[in-house]
BAMI-717347 format. One record per residue (C-alpha): residue number from 0; residue in three letters; chain; x negated, y negated, z. Coordinates in pm, 1 decimal, always signed. Each point is the difference from the previous one (the first is absolute). Example, Ala and Ser with C-alpha at 12.3 -4.5 7.8 and 13.67 -1.06 7.14 Angstrom:
<pts>
PT     n   res   chain         c1         c2         c3
PT     0   ALA       A    -1230.0     +450.0     +780.0
PT     1   SER       A     -137.0     -344.0      -66.0
</pts>
This chain:
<pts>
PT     n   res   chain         c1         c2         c3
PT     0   UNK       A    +1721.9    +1840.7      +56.0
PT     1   UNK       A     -254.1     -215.5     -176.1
PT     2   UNK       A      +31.3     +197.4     -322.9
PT     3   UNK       A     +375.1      +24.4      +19.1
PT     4   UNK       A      +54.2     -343.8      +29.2
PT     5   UNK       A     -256.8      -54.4     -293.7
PT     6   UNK       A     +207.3     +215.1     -229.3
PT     7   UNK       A     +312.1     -171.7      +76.6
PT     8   UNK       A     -142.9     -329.9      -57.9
PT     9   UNK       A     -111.7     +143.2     -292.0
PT    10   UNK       A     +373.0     +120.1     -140.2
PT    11   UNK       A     +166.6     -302.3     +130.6
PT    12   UNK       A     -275.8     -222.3     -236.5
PT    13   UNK       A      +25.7     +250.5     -285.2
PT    14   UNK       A     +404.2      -34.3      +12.4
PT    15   UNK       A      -87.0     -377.9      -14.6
PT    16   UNK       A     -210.4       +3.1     -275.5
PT    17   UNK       A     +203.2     +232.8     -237.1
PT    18   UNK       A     +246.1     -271.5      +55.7
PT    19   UNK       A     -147.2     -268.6     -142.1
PT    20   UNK       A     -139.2     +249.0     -261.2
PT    21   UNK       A     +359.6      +57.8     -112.9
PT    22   UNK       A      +98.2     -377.6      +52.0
PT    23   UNK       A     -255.5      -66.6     -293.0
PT    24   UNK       A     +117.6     +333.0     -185.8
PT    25   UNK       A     -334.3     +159.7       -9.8
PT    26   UNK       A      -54.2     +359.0     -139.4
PT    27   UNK       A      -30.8     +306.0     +207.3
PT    28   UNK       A     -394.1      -58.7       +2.7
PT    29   UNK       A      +34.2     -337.3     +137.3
PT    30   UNK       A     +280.4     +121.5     +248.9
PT    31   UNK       A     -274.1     +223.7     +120.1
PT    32   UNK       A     -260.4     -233.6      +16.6
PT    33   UNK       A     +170.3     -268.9     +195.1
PT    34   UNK       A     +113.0     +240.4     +236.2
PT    35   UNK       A     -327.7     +125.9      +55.8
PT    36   UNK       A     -215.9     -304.4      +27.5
PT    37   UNK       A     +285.1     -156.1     +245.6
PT    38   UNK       A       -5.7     +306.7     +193.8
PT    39   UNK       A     -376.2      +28.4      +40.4
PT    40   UNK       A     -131.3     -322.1     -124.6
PT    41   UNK       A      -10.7     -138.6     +329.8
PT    42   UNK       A     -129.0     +299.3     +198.5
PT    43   UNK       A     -287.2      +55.2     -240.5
PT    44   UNK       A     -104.6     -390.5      +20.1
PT    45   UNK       A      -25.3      +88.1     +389.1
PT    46   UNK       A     -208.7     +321.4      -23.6
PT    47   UNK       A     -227.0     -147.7     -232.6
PT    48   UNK       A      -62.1     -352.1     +231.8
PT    49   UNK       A      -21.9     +249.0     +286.9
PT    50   UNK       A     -318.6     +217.1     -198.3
PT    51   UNK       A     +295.0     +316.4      +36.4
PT    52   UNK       A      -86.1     +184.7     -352.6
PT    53   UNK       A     +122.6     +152.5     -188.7
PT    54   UNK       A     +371.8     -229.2     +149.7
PT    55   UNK       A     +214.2     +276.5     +137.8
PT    56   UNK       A     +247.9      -26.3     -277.8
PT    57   UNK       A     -249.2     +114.6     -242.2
PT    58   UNK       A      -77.1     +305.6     +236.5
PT    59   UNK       A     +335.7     +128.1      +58.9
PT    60   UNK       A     +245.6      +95.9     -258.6
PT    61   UNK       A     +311.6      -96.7     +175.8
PT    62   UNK       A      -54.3     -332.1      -38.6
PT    63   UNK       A      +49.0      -39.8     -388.3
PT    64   UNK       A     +285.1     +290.0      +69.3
PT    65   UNK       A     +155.7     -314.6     +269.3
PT    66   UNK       A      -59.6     -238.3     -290.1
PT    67   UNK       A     +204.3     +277.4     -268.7
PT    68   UNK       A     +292.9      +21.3     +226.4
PT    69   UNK       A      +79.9     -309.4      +53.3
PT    70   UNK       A      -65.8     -104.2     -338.4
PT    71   UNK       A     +250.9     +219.5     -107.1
PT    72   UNK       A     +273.4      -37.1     +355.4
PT    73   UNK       A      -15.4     -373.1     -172.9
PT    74   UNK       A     +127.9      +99.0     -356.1
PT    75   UNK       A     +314.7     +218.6     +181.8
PT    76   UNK       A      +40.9     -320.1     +271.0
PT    77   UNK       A      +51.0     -253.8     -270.4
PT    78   UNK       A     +280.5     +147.6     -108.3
PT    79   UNK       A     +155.0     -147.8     +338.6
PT    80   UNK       A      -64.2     -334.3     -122.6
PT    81   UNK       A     +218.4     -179.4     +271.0
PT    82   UNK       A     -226.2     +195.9     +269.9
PT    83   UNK       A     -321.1      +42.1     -205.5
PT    84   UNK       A     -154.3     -394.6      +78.5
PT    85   UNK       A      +93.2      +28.3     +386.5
PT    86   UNK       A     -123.1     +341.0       -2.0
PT    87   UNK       A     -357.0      -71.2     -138.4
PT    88   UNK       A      -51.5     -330.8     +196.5
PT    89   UNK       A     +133.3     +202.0     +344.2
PT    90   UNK       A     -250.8     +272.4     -129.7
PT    91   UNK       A     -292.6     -225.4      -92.7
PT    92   UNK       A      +25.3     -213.0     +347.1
PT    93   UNK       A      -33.0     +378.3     +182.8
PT    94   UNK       A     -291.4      +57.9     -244.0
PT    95   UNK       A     -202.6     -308.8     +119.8
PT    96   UNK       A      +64.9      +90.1     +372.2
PT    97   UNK       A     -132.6     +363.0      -72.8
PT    98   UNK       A     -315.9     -155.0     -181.5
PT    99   UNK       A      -56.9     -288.6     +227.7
PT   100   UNK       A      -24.1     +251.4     +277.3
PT   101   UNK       A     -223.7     +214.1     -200.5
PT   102   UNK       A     -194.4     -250.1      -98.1
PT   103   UNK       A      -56.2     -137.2     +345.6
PT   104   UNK       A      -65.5     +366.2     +137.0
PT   105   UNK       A     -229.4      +79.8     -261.1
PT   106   UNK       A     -248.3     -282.5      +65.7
PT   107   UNK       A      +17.8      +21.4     +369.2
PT   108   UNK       A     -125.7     +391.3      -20.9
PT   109   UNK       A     -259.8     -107.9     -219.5
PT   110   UNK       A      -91.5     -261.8     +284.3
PT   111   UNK       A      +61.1     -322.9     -240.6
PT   112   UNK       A       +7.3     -302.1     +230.8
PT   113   UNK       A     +355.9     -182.6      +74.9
PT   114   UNK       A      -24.9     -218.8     -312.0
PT   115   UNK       A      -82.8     +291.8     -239.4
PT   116   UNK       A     +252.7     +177.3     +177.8
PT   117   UNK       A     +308.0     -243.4     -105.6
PT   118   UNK       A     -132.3      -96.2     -342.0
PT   119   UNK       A      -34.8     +390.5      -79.6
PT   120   UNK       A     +395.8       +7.3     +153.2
PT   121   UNK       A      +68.5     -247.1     -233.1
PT   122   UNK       A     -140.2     +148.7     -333.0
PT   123   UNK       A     +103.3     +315.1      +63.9
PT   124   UNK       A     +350.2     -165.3       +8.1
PT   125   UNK       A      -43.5     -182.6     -278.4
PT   126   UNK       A     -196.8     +112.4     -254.8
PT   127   UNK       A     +147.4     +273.6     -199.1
PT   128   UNK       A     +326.5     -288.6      -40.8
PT   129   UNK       A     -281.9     -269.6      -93.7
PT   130   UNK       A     -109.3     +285.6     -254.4
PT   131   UNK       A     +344.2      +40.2     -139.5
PT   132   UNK       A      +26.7     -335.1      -58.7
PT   133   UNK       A     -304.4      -56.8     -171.5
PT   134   UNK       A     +127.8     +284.3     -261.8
PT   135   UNK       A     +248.1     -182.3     -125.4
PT   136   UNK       A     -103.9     -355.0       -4.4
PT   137   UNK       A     +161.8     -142.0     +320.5
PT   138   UNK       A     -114.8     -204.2     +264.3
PT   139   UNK       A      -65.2     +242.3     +300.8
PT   140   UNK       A     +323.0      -35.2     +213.9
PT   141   UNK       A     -229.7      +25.4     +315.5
PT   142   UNK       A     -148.6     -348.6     -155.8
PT   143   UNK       A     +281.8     -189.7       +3.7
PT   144   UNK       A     +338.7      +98.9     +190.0
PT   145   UNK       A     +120.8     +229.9     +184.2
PT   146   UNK       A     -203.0       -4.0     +344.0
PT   147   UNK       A     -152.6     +357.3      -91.0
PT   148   UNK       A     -357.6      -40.1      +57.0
PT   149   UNK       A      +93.4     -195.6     +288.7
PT   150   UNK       A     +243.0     +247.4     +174.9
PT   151   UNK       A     -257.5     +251.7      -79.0
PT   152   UNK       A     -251.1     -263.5     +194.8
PT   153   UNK       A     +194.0      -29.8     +290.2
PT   154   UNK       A       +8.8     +375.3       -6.7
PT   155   UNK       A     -383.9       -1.4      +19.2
PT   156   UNK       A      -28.8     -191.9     +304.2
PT   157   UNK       A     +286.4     +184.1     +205.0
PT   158   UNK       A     -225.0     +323.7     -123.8
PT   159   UNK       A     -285.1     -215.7     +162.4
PT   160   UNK       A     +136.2      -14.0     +342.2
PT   161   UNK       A     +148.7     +352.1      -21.3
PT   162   UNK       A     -362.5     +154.3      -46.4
PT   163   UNK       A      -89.8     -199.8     +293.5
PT   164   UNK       A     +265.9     +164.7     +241.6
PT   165   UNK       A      -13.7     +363.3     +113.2
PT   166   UNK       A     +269.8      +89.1     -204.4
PT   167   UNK       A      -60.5     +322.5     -242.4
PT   168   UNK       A      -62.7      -57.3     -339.1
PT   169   UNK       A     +327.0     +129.7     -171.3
PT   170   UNK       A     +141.0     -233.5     +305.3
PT   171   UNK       A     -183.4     -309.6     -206.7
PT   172   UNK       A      +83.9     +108.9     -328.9
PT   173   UNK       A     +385.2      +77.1      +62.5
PT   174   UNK       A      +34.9     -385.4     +191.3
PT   175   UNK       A     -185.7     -167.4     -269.2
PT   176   UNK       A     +176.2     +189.5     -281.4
PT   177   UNK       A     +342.0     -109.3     +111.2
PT   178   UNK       A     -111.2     -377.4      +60.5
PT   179   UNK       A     -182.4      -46.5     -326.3
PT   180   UNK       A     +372.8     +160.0     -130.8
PT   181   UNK       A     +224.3     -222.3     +221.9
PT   182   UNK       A     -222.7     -341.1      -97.4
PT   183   UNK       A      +55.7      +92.0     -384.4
PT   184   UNK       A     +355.9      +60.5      +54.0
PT   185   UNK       A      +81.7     -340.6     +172.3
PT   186   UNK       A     -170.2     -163.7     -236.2
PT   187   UNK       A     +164.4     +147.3     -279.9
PT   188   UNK       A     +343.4      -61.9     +154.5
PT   189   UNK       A     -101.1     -347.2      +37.9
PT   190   UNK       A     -223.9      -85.9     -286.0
PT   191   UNK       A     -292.7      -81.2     +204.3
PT   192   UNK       A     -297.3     -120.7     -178.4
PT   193   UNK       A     -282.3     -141.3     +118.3
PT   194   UNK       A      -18.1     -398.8     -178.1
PT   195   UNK       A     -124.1      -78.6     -283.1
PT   196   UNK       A     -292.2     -194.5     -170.2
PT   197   UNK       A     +119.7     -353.3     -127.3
</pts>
């Protein structure tokens, strides 16, 4: 479960990230490339805090393949273009639930403590989109709108009181998963942000 929900995280963020790639009309290399690093950015950040090396993603092959396919799922997709932006933002929200379950999961097997534990939810989440971000010369969304570090957060700390409970592991993941989800998509539908600095 752990590793299927990793690699769907991991196409959901690559679609994401060969979005934004063709947004800024990038060549084939760079479609690539912010695919992969939004796909695996993240995850690899994680392995390396957590002392897990070489990071998974490096180790097994279907992760760059995740990365390929959705890189390339992206260029057919934005054809739609009336569906393509709902499509990628309904994509990316499931892609932070998958990772901020992952994220959680991962720490808590390596026996992190309950802070490590939601931080590691949280940059799992978040940092192959921070990544992106930084290619092209934006301010990292999760800096400054869209409550996705924090829904990821929240998602951290439900993961927190899951692990407590006897409830099995794929149990914890599938609950926090589909909150993490839920938060991003009310706060989307809303335009929830957390306030700003004056």
């Amino acid at each position: 479960m752990l590793i299927l929900l990793d690699l769907l995280g991991t196409f959901a963020f690559a679609l994401s990230g060969a979005s934004k790639a063709i947004r800024y009309k990038l060549d084939w290399l760079g479609l690539l490339v912010m695919a992969s690093v939004t796909g695996v950015g993240g995850g690899i950040t994680r392995d390396l805090l957590l002392g897990s090396t070489p990071p998974i993603a490096l180790q097994k092959p279907e992760y760059i393949v995740t990365c390929i396919a959705g890189a390339f799922l992206s260029l057919f997709l934005k054809k739609q273009s009336k569906l393509f932006l709902k499509f990628v933002l309904i994509v990316d929200a499931l892609g932070l639930g998958f990772f901020t379950a992952v994220g959680a999961s991962k720490a808590a097997q390596a026996d992190a403590g309950p802070l490590a534990i939601v931080l590691l939810a949280m940059i799992t989440a978040a940092g192959g989109g921070l990544i992106r971000d930084l290619l092209v010369s934006e301010i990292p969304q999760v800096l400054k709108s869209d409550f996705y570090a924090t829904a990821a957060f929240l998602g951290g700390l439900l993961y927190l009181f899951l692990h407590a409970t006897a409830l099995s592991l794929t149990t914890q993941m599938l609950i926090t998963t589909a909150f993490t989800f839920v938060i991003r998509l009310i706060a989307l539908r809303h335009r929830i942000s957390l306030p700003k600095t004056r």
